[in-house]
KOLTOR-976604 format. One record per residue (C-alpha): x, y, z; residue in one letter. Coordinates in Angstrom, 2 decimals, padded with zeros to 5 digits. Last residue first. Layout:
BEGIN
site u: X&v: Y&w: Z&residu: A
...
END
This chain:
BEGIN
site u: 093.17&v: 071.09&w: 065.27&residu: X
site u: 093.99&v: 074.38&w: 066.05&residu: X
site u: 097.07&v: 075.31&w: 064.50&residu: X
site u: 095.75&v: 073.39&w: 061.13&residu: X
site u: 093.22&v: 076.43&w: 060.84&residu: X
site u: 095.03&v: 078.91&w: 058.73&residu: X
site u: 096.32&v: 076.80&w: 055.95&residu: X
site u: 092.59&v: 075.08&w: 055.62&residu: X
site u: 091.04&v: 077.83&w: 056.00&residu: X
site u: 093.44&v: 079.71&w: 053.03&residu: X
site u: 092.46&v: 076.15&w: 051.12&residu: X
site u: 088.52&v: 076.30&w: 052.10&residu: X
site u: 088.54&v: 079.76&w: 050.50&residu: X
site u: 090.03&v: 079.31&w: 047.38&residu: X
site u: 087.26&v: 076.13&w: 046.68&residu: X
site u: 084.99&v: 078.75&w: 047.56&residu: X
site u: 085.68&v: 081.54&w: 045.06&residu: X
site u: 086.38&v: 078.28&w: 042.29&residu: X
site u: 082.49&v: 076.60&w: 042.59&residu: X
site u: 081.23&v: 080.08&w: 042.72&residu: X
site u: 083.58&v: 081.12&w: 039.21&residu: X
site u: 081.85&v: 077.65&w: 038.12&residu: X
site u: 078.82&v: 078.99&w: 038.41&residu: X
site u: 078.79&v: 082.03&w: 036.67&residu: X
site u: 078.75&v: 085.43&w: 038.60&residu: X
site u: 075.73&v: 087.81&w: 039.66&residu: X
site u: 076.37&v: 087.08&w: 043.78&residu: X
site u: 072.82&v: 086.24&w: 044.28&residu: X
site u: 072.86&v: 084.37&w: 040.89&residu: X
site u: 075.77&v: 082.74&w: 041.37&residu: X
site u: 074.32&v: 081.29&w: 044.83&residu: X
site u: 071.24&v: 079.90&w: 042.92&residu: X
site u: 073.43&v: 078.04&w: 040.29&residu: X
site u: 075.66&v: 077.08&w: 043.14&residu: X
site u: 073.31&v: 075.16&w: 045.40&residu: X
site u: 072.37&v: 076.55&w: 048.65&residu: X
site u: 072.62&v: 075.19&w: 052.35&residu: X
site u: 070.56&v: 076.64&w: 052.86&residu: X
site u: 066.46&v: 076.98&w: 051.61&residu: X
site u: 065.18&v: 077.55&w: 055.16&residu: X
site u: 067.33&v: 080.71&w: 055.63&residu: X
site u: 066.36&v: 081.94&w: 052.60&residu: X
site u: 063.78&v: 084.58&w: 053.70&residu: X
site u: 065.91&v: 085.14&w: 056.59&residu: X
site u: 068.73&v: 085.73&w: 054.85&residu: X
site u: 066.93&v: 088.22&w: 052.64&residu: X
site u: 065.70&v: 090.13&w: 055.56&residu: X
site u: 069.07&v: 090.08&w: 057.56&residu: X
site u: 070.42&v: 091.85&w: 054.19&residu: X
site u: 072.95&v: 089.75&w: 052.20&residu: X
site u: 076.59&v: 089.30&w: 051.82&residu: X
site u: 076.86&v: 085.74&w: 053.61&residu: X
site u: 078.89&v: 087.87&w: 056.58&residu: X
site u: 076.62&v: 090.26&w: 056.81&residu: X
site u: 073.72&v: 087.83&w: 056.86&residu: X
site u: 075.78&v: 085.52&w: 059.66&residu: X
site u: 076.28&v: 088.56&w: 061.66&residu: X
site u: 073.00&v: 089.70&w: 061.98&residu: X
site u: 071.57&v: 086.30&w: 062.77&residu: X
site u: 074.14&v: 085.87&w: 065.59&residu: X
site u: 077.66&v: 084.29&w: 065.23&residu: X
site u: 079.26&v: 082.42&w: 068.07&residu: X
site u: 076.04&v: 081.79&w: 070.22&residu: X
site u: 076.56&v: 078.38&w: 070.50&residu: X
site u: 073.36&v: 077.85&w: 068.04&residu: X
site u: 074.26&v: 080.70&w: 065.97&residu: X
site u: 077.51&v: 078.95&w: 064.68&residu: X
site u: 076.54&v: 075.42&w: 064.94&residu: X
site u: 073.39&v: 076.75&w: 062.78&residu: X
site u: 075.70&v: 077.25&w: 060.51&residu: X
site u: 076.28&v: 074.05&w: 059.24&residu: X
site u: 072.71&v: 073.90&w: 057.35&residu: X
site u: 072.66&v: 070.13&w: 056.79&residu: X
site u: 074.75&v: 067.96&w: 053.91&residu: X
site u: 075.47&v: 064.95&w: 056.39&residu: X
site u: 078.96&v: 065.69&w: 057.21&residu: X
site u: 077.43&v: 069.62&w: 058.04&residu: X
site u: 077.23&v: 071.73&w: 055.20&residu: X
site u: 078.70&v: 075.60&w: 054.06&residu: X
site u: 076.76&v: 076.35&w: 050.58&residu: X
site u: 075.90&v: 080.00&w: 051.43&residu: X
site u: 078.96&v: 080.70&w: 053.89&residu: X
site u: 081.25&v: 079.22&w: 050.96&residu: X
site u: 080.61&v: 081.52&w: 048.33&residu: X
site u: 079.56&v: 084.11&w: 050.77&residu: X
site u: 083.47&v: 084.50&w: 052.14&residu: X
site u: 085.02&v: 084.24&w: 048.79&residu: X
site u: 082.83&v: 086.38&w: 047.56&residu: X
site u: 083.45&v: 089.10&w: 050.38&residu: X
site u: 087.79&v: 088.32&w: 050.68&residu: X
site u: 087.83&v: 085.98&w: 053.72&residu: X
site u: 088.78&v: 087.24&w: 057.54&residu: X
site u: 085.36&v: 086.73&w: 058.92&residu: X
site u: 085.92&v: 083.31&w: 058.10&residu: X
site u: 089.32&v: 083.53&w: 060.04&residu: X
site u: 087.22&v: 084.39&w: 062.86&residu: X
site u: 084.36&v: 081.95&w: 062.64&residu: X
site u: 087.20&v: 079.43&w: 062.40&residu: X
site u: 088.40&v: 080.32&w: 066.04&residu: X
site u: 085.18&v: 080.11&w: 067.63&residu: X
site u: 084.86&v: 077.00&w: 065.40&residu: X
site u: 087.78&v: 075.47&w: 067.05&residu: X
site u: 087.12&v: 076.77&w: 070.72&residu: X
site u: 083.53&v: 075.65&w: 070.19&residu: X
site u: 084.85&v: 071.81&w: 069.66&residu: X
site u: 087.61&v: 071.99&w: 072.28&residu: X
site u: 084.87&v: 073.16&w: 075.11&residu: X
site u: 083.15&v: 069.84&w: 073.72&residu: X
site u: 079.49&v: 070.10&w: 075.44&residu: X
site u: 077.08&v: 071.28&w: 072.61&residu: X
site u: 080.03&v: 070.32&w: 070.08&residu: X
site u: 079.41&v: 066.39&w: 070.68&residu: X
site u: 080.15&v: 064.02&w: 067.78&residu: X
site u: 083.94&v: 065.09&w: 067.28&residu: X
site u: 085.14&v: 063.70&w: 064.04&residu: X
site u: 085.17&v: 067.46&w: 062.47&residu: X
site u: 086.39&v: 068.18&w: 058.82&residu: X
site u: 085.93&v: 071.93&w: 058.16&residu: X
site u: 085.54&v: 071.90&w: 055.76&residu: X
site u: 082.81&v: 070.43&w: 053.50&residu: X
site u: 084.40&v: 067.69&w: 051.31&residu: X
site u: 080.68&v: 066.15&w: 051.00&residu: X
site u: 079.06&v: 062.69&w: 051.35&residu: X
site u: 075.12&v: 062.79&w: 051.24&residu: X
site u: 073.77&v: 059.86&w: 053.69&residu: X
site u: 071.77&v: 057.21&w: 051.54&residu: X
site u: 068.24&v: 056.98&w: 053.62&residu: X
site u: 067.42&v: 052.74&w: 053.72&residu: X
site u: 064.66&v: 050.85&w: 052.58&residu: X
site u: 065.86&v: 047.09&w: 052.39&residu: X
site u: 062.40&v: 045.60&w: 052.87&residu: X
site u: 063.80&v: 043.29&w: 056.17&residu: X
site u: 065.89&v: 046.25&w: 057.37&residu: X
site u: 063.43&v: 049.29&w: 057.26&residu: X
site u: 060.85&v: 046.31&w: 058.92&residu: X
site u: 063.26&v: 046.05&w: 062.12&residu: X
site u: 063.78&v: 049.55&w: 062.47&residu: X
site u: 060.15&v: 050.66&w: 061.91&residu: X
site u: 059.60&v: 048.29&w: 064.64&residu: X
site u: 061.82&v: 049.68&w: 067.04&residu: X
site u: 060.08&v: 053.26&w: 066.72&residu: X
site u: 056.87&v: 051.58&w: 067.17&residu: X
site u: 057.88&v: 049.96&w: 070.14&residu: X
site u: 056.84&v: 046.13&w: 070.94&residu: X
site u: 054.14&v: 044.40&w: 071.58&residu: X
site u: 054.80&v: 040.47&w: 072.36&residu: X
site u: 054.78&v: 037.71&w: 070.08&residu: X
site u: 057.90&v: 038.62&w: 067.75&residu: X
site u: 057.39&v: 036.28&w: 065.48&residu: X
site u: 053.81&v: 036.93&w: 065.13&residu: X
site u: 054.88&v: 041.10&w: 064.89&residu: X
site u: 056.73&v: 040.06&w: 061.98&residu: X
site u: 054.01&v: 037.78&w: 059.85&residu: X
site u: 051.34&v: 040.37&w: 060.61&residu: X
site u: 053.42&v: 043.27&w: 059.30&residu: X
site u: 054.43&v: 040.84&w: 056.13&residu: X
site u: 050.76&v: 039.93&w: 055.64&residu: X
site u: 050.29&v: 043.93&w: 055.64&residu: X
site u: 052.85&v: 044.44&w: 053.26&residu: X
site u: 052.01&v: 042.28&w: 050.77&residu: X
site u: 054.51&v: 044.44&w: 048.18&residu: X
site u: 056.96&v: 044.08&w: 051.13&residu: X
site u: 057.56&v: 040.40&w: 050.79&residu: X
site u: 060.83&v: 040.09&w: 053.56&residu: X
site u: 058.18&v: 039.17&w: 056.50&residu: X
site u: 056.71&v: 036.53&w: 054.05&residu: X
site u: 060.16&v: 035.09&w: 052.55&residu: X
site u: 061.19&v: 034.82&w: 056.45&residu: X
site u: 063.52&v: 036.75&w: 058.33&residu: X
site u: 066.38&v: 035.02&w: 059.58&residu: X
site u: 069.11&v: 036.74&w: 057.01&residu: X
site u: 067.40&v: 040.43&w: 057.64&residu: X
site u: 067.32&v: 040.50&w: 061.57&residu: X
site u: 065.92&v: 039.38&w: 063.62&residu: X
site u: 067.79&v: 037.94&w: 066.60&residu: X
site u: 069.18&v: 040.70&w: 067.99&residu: X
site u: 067.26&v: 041.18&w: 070.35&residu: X
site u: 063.76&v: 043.60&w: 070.69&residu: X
site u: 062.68&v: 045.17&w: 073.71&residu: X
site u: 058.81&v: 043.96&w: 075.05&residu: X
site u: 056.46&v: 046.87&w: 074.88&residu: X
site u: 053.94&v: 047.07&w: 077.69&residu: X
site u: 050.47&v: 045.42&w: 076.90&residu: X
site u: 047.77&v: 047.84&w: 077.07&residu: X
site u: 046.56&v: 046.75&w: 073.32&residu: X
site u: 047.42&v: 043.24&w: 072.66&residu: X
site u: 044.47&v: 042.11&w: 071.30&residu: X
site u: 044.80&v: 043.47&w: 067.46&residu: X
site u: 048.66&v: 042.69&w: 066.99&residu: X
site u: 051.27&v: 044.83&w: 068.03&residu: X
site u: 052.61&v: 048.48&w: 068.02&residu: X
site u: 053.54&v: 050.85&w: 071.20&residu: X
site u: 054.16&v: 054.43&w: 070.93&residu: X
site u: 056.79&v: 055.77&w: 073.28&residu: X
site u: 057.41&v: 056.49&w: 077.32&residu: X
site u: 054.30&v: 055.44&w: 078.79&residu: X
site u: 052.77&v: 053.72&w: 075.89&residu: X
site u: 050.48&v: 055.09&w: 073.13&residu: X
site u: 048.66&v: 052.98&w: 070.70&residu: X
site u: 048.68&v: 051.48&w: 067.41&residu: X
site u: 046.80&v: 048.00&w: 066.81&residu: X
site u: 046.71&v: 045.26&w: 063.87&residu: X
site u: 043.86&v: 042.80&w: 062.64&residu: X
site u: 041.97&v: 045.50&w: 062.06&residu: X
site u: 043.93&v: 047.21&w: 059.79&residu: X
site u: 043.29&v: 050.69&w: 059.39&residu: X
site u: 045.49&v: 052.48&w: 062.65&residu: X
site u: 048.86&v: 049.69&w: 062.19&residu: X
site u: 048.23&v: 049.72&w: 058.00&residu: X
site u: 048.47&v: 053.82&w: 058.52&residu: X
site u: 051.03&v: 054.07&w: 060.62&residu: X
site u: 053.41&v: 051.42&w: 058.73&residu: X
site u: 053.06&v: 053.88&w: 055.35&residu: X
site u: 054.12&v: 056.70&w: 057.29&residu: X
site u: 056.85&v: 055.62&w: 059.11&residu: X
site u: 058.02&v: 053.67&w: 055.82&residu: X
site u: 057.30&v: 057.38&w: 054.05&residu: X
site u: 059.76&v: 058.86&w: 056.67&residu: X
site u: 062.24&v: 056.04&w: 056.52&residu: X
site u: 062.61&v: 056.88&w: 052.61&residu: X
site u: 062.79&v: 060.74&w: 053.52&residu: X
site u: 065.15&v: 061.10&w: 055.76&residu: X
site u: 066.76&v: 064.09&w: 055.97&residu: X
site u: 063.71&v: 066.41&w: 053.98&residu: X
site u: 060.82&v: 064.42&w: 055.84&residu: X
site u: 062.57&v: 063.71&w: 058.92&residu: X
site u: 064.01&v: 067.13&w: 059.54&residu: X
site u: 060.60&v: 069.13&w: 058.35&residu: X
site u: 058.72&v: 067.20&w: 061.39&residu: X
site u: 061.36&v: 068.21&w: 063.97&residu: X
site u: 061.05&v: 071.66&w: 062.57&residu: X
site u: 057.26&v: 071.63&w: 062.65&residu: X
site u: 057.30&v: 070.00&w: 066.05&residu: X
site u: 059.75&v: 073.20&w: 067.43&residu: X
site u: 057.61&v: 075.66&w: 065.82&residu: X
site u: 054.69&v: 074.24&w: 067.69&residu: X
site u: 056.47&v: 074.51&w: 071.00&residu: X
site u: 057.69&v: 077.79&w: 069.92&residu: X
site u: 053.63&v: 078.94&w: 069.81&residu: X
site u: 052.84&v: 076.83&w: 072.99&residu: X
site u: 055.77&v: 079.16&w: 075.23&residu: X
site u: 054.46&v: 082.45&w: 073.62&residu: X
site u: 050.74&v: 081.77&w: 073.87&residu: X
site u: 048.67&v: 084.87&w: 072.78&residu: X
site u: 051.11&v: 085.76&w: 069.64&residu: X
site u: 049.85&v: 088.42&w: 067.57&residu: X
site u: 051.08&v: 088.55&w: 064.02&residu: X
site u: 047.86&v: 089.90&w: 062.61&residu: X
site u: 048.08&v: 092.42&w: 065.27&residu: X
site u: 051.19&v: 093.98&w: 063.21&residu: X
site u: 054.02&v: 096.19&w: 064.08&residu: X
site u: 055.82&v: 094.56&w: 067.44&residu: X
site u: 054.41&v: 090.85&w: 065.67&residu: X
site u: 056.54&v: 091.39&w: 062.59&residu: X
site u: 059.59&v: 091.12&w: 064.06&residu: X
site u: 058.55&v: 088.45&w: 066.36&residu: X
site u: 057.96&v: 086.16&w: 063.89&residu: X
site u: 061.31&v: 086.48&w: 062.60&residu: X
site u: 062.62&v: 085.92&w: 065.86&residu: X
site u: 060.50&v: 082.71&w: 066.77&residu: X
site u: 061.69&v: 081.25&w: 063.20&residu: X
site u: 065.23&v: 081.64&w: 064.07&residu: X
site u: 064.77&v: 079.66&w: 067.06&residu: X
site u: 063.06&v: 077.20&w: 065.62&residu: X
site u: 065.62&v: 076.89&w: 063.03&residu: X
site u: 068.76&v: 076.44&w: 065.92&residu: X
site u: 066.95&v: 074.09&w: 067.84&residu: X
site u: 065.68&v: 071.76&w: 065.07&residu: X
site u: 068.95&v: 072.23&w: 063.05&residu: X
site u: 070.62&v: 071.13&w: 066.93&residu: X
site u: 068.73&v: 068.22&w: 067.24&residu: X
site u: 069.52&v: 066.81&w: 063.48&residu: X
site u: 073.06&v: 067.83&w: 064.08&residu: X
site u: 073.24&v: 064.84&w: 067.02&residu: X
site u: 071.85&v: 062.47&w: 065.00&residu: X
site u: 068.53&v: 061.09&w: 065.09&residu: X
site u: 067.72&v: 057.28&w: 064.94&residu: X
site u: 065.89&v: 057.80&w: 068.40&residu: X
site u: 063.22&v: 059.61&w: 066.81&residu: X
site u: 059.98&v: 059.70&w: 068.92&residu: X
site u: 062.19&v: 059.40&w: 072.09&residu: X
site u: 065.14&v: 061.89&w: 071.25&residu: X
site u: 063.08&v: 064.30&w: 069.87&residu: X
site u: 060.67&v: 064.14&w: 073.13&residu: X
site u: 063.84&v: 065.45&w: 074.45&residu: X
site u: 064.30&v: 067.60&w: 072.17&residu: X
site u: 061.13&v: 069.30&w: 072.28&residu: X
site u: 061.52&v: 069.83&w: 076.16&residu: X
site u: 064.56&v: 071.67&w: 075.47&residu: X
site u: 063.00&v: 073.76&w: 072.80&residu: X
site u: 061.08&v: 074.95&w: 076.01&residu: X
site u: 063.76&v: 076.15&w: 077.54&residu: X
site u: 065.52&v: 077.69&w: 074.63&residu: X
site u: 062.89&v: 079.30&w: 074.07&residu: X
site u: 061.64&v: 081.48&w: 077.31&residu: X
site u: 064.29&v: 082.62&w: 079.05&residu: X
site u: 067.23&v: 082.71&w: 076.06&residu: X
site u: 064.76&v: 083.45&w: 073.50&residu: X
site u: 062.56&v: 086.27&w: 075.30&residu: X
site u: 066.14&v: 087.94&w: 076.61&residu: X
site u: 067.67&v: 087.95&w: 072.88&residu: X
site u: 063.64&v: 089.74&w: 071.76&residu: X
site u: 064.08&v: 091.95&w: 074.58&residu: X
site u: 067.72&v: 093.04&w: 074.21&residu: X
site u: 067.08&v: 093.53&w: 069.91&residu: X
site u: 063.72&v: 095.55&w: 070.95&residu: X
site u: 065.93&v: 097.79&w: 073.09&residu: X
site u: 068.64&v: 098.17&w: 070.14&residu: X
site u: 066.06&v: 099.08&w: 067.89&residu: X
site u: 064.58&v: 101.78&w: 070.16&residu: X
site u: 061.89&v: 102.54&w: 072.46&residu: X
site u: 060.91&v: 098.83&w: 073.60&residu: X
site u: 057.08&v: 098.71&w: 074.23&residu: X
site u: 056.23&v: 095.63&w: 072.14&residu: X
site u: 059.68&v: 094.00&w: 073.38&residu: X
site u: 059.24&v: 094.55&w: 077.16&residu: X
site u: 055.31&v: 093.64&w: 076.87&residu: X
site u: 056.13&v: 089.66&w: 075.68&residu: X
site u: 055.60&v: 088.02&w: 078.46&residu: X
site u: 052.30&v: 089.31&w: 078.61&residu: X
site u: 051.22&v: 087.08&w: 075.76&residu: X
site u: 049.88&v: 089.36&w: 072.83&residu: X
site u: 046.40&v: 090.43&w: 071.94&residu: X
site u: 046.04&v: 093.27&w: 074.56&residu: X
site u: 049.42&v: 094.45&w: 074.22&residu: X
site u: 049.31&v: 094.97&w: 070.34&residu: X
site u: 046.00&v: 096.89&w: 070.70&residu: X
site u: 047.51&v: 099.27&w: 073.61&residu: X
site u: 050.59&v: 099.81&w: 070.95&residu: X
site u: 048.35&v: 100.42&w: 067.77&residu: X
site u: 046.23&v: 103.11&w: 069.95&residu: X
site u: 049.25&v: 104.62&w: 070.54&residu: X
site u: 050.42&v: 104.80&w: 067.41&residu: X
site u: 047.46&v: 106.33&w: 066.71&residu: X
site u: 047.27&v: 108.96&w: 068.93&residu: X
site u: 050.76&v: 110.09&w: 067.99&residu: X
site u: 049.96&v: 110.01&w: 064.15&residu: X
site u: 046.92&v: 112.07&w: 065.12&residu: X
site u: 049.41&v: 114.63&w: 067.42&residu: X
site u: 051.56&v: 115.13&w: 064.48&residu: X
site u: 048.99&v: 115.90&w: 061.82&residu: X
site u: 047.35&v: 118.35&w: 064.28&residu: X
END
């Protein structure tokens, strides 16, 4: 009797979780086994993410055309991660429900794009911000939306296309007004006069980062591996290399290997493996096992990495400089192993 009620209600549970959810996702709520649910959930990111991360990117590209090329791929590679933990808990909770699959990883895909800018670059962040707000309050100012981008000028000149800026302002022909950032909205007024015409927000913020000198310092690390190629999405040579570097990784004595998995960066101090799980070399599973921890616990930090060494010698129960020496040992046998590639 015990056996049939359980029955009945995991039934019940499975109807309920169908009803609530997007259709699209029916294979994974009524996959049989682990491995079924691990095919569905693979099949719902490569049909149904990626393609609309796409879409965020390219909007990436036009809201934030000061982004590098790793930028776009942490906001891929996080969403994605994100839409798979959410999905393992929506196949055993209704409180998890998802009625709009594609709009859900759209939002995702914002939130990541929003969390770049304000962790990567914070100082042009809080210009954004700041230049917003005078643009929307003051009246002698106006924000609106263009075809392609958001459009900034003086009150009157709203509907006006966006005229693109030369070179000839810069921080040596500015003015003592357009320099004075603590007046900043006689500066705003003062630089959008000299430019006479509307112009894009985006290309604004440029021109007003370089007359008040506020600029995001890039972090400089010794990372390995060193890469000057700016492309991996397309470079066959580029995933070849860290195809190959994935396996000698794999290769490293366990601390060694988590030492430097757990603090690996990208030349501007980013999450580095999401180049891994991003081309598909390493999936979530992998990259826990091979950071030493369970796929829960790497999910639960995966928006902390990459991770300083007090917090990774506390994972791995050692002192920090005994961190700071596992993974110095294992960039020099990478560094042996790897120089028939580059």
């Amino acid at each position: 009797m015990l056996v049939v009620s359980r029955q009945h209600d995991a039934h019940r549970t499975t109807t309920r979780l169908e009803d609530l959810n997007d259709p699209v996702l029916r294979p994974l709520i009524e996959a049989p086994d682990d491995r079924s649910r691990e095919e569905a959930i693979e099949a719902l990111v490569t049909n149904v993410v990626k393609p609309v991360i796409t879409t965020v990117l390219k909007r990436a590209r036009r809201l934030e055309p000061h982004f590098q090329i790793e930028d776009l791929e942490e906001i891929s590679a996080t969403t994605a991660l994100r839409f798979i933990r959410k999905l393992r808990a929506t196949v055993v909770s209704p409180e998890h429900a998802i009625e709009n699959v594609e709009s859900y990883v759209a939002t995702l895909g914002y939130n990541a794009l929003y969390d770049v800018r304000r962790r990567r670059y914070p100082e042009r962040h809080r210009l954004k911000r700041n230049l917003r707000y005078l643009l929307m309050r003051e009246r002698s100012l106006a924000l609106w939306d263009g075809p392609e981008c958001a459009v900034a000028g003086l009150s009157g000149w709203e509907g006006q296309e966006p005229v693109p800026l030369t070179g000839f302002l810069t921080r040596f022909t500015a003015t003592a007004e357009m320099r004075d950032k603590t007046h900043p909205l006689r500066a705003l007024e003062a630089i959008l006069g000299r430019i006479g015409r509307p112009v894009a927000f985006e290309a604004l913020i440029d021109v007003v980062a370089e007359f008040w000198d506020v600029r995001d310092v890039n972090i400089e690390t010794d990372d390995f591996p060193p890469d000057e190629r700016r492309d991996p999405l397309t470079s066959i040579q580029q995933r070849e290399y860290l195809e190959n570097l994935w396996r000698e990784i794999r290769e490293l004595p366990d601390n060694q290997r988590a030492a430097l998995l757990l603090n690996l960066r990208d030349a501007s101090g980013a999450n580095a493996l999401t180049l891994f799980l991003l081309l598909n070399i390493a999936g979530v599973a992998e990259l826990a096992r091979a950071a030493g921890l369970t796929e829960e616990a790497f999910h639960a930090r995966w928006d902390e990495l990459p991770l300083d060494d007090l917090k990774i010698a506390d994972l791995l129960k050692l002192t920090r400089q005994q961190v700071i020496n596992l993974r110095k040992s294992a960039r020099l046998r990478l560094a042996r192993r790897m120089t028939r590639w580059k």
